[in-house]
C-alpha positions in Angstrom: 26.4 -20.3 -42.9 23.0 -20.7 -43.9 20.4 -17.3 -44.1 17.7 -17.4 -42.1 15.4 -14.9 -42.9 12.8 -14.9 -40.4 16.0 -14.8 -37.5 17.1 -11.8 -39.5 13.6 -9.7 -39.4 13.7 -10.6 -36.2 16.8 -9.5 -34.9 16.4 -6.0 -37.4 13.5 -5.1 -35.5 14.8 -5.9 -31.9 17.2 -3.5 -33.0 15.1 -1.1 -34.4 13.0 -1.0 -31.0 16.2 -0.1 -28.9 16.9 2.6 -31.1 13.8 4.1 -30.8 13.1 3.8 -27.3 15.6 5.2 -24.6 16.0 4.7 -21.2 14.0 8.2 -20.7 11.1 6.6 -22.1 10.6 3.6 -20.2 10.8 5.7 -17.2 8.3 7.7 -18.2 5.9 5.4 -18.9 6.8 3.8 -15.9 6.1 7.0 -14.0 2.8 7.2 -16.0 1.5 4.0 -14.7 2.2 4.8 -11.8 0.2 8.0 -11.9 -2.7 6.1 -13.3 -2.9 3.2 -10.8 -0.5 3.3 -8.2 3.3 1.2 -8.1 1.8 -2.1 -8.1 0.8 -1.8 -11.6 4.5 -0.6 -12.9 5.3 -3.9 -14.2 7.8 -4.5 -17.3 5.2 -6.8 -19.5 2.5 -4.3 -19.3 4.5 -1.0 -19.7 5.8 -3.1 -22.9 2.3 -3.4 -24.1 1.9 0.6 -24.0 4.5 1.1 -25.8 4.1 -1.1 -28.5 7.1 -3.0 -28.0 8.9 -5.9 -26.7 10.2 -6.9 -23.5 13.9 -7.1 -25.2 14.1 -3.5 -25.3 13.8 -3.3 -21.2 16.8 -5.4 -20.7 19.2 -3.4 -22.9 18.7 -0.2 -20.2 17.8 -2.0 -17.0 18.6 -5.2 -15.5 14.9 -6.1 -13.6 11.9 -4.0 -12.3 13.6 -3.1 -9.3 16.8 -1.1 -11.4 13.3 0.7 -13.5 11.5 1.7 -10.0 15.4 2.7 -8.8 15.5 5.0 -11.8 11.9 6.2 -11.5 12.5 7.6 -8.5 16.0 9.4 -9.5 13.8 10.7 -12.3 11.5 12.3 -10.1 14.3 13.7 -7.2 16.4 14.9 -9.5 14.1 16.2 -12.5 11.0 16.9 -10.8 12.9 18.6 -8.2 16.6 19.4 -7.9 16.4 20.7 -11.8 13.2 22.8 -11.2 14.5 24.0 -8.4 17.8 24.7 -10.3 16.1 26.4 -13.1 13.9 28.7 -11.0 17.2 29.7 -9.1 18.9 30.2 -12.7 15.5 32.2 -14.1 16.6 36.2 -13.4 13.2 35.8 -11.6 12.8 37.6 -7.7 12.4 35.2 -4.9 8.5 36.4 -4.9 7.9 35.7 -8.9 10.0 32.0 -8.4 7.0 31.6 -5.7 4.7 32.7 -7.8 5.5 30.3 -10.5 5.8 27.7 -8.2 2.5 28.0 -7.0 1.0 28.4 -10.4 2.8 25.3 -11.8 1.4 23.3 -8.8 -1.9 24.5 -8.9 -2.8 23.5 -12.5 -0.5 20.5 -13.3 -1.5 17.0 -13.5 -0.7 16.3 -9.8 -1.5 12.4 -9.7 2.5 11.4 -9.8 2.9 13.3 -6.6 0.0 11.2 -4.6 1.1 8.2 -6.7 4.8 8.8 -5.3 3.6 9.4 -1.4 1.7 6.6 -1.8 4.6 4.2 -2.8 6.3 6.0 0.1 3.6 4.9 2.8 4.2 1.3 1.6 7.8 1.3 1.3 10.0 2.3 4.5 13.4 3.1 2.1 11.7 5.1 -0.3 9.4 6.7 2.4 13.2 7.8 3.6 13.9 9.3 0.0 10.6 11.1 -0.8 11.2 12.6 2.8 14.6 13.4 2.0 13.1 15.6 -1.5 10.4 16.7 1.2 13.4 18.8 3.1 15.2 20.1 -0.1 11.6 21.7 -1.3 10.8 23.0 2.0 14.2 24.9 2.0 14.1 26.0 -1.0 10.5 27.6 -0.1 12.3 28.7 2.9 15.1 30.9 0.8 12.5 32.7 -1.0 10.8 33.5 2.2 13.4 35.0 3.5 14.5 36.9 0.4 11.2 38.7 0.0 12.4 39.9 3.4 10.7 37.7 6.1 12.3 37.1 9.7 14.2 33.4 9.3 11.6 31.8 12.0 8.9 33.4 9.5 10.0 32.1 7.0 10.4 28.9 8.0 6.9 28.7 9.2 5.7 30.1 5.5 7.7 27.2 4.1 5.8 24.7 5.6 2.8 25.7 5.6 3.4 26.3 1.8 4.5 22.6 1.5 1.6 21.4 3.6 -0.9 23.4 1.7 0.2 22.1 -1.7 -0.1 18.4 -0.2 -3.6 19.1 0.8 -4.0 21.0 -2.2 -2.7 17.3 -4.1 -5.2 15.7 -1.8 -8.3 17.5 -2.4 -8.1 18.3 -6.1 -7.7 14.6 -7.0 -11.2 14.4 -5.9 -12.3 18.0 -6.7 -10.9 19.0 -10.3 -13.0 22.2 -9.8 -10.4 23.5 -7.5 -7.4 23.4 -9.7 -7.8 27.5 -10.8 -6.1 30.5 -10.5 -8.1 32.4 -8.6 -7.6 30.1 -5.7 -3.5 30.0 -6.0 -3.7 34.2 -6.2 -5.7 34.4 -2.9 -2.6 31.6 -1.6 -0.2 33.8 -2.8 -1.4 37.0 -1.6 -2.1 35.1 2.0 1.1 33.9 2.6 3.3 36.3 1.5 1.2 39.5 2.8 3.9 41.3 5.3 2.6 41.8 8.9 
């Protein structure tokens, strides 16, 4: 068998790529392009290009661009919810400093995935099903704490979603108004909504 030296670079690198990159990371560049300019833009050729590698590397992790938008949005239920919801629940922290902390996190992280993800959702009937899905399990959770820093159930149902809903205006607002992202403004939340009548 005859050496062929440039097939051999070749294939060494391919390799190389695949080691370095994991699944994780094209979904997370996937999720960042997203973020930046909305689903139609997650496509495998230019998420390639950011990371400074070839399009060989996608097909060892995912069959096509609909298996990476599958996995984008499993990313985002179960690790931008379920597991910070897991981890607040795990934390030693009362139901009023997991509020707290949820309400902090919110109001100064980058929240352009969220729009970007509701925005996929008002295009998309299936995963308009899913992010509503996610929707419910946040909204119970909110409800849980309510209720453990001693509000009536029907109370603290109501605080629940009007939590949620405030954070999606919050989302809405912000992405226009940067200003608005402080601290001072999720205190005077916090103090609002869970002041006792």
């Amino acid at each position: 068998m005859m050496y062929d030296k440039k097939h051999t670079i070749s294939y060494v690198m391919e390799v190389s790529e695949k080691l370095q990159l994991t699944s994780d990371d094209w979904i997370r560049a996937g999720l960042e392009t997203l973020s930046r300019s909305g689903i139609a833009s997650v496509k495998i050729e230019a998420i390639a290009r950011e990371l400074k590698i070839s399009k060989g590397s996608f097909y060892h992790y995912f069959k096509d661009r609909a298996d990476l938008l599958e996995a984008m949005l499993f990313y985002w239920e179960a690790q931008l919810t379920r597991e910070v919801i897991r981890q607040m629940e795990n934390s030693g922290m009362s139901a009023k400093e997991q509020f707290q902390a949820l309400v902090y996190s919110s109001f100064s992280h980058m929240t352009k995935l969220q729009s970007a993800i509701l925005a996929w959702a008002n295009q998309d009937e299936q995963i308009a099903k899913r992010v509503k899905a996610i929707e419910q399990e946040r909204v119970q959770y909110l409800d849980r704490l309510f209720t453990e820093m001693g509000f009536h159930p029907a109370d603290s149902a109501m605080r629940a979603e009007i939590s949620y809903f405030t954070f999606l205006g919050w989302i809405d607002r912000s992405s226009r108004n940067p200003a608005l992202k402080s601290t001072q403004l999720a205190d005077a939340f916090i103090n609002l909504i869970t002041q006792m009548s």
